[in-house]
N, C-alpha and C positions, 0 to 999 in steps of 0.2 A: 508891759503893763496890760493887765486886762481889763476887760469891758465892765462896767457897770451901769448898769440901769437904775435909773429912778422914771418910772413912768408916769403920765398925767395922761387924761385926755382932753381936748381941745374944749370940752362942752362943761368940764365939772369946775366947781369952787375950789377944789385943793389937788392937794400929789400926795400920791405914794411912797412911798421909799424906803429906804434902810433907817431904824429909829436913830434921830440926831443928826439928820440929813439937813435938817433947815429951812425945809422947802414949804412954804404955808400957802393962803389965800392967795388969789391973786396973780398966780406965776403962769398959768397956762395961758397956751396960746390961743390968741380966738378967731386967727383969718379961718372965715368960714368954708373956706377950701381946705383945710386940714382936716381931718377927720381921726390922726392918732400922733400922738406926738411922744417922743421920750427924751430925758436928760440923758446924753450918752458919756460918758468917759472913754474917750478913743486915743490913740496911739500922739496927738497930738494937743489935746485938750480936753475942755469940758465942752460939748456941742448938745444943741436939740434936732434930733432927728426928725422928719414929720413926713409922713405917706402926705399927700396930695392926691383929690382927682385929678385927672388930665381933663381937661375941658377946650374949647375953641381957643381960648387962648392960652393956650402954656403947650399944646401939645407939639412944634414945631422945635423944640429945642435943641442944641445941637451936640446933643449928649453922643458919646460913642466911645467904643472899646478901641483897643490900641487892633494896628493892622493883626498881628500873630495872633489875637484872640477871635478874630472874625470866625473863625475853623469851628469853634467850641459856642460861641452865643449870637445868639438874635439880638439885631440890628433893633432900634428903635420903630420903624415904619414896619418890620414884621413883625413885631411886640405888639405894634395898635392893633393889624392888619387880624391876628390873633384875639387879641380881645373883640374887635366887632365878630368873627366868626365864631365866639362862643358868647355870644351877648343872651342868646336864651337860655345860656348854665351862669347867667350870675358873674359874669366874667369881670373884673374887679384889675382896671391897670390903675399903674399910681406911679407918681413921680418922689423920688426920694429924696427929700432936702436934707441940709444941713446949717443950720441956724439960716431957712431962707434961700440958700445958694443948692439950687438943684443938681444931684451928686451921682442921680442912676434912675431906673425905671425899672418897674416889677408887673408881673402879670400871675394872677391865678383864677381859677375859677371851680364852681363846684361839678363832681366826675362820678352821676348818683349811680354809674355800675359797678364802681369800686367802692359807694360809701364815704367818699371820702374829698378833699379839697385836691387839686390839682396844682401844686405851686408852680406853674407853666416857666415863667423868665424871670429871670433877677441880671440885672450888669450894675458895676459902676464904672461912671464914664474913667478915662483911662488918667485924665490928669487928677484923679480924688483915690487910685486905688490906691493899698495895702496901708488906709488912715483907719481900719476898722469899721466901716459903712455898712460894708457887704454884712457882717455880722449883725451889726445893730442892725439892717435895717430887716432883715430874714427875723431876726428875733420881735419886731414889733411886726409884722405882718404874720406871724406866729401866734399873738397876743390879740393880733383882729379874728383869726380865726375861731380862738377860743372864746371870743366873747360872741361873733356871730352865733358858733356852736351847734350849725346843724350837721357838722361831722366830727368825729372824734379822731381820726385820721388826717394826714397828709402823705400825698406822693408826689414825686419829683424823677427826675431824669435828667441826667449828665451825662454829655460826651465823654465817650470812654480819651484818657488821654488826659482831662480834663482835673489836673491834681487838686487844682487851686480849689475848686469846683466844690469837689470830693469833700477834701479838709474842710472846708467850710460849712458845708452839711453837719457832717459826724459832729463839731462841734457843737451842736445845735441840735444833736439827739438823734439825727437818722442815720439809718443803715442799709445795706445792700440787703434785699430778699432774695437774690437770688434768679433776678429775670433781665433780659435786655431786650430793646426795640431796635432792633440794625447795630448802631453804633452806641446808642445810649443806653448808660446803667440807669435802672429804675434802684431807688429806693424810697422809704416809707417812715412815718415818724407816729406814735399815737400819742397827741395832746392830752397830756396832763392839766 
């Protein structure tokens, strides 16, 4: 089954969605710590996805990749660690829920010598993978970029090795250019 989106966001009166979706007044979420939220259709049901800031209290959570993926992605404490050292490009961590139950954490930030957004980290933690998260949750911080909109770009970097990684990207529209940093393939996506 694949993914389908019906988006809202936290702040407006109604939703989006596919005509005959059903979805009116009234349905979006309003914790004020949300700030993007989508109906997902995932591998297991129907869920609301929602970015989160990380604030003093949520940011201790004990979210984490299974041991054999530690090789391929950053830990939670070097995802913050990361965000405070790019805090003067805008650097934007968030915690990824799902209907409310915190499922993964995400880092990007803006990268003005390439024009472009930096999609720095994405995990979900290891007892929520392959429910379709990772997807939704890449595709609505794809949907924060374009409404921020001070880049038409995104880049990214995956450790070579990193299949799961890979596929999940391509799905989502990006591709290899053609360059690496040591071990990690860059790739790039331009926002439609």
């Amino acid at each position: 089954m694949g993914s389908g989106f019906i988006k809202m966001n936290s702040t407006d009166d109604h939703v989006s969605g596919p005509a005959g979706a059903g979805l009116g007044p009234g349905l979006a979420i309003t914790c004020p710590l949300c700030y993007y939220t989508a109906i997902m259709q995932t591998k297991v049901g129907l869920s609301v996805i929602s970015l989160e800031e990380i604030t003093p209290d949520n940011w201790r959570l004990g979210l984490r990749v299974s041991n054999d993926q530690e090789k391929y992605v950053s830990d939670r404490t070097h995802l913050l660690a990361r965000a405070y050292a790019y805090r003067e490009r805008h650097s934007r961590a968030v915690i990824i829920c799902s209907d409310g139950t915190p499922v993964g954490m995400a880092l990007y930030y803006d990268c003005d010598e390439l024009d472009a957004y930096d999609f720095s980290q994405l995990f979900i933690d290891e007892r929520y993978q392959g429910k379709g998260y990772g997807l939704a949750a890449t595709e609505c911080i794809l949907d924060e970029m374009r409404k921020d909109g001070r880049f038409k770009k995104v880049v990214l970097c995956y450790t070579d090795g990193n299949q799961a990684a890979r596929s999940l990207y391509e799905k989502c529209g990006f591709h290899e250019i053609g360059e690496s940093d040591g071990n990690e393939i860059v790739m790039e996506k331009i926002l439609g």
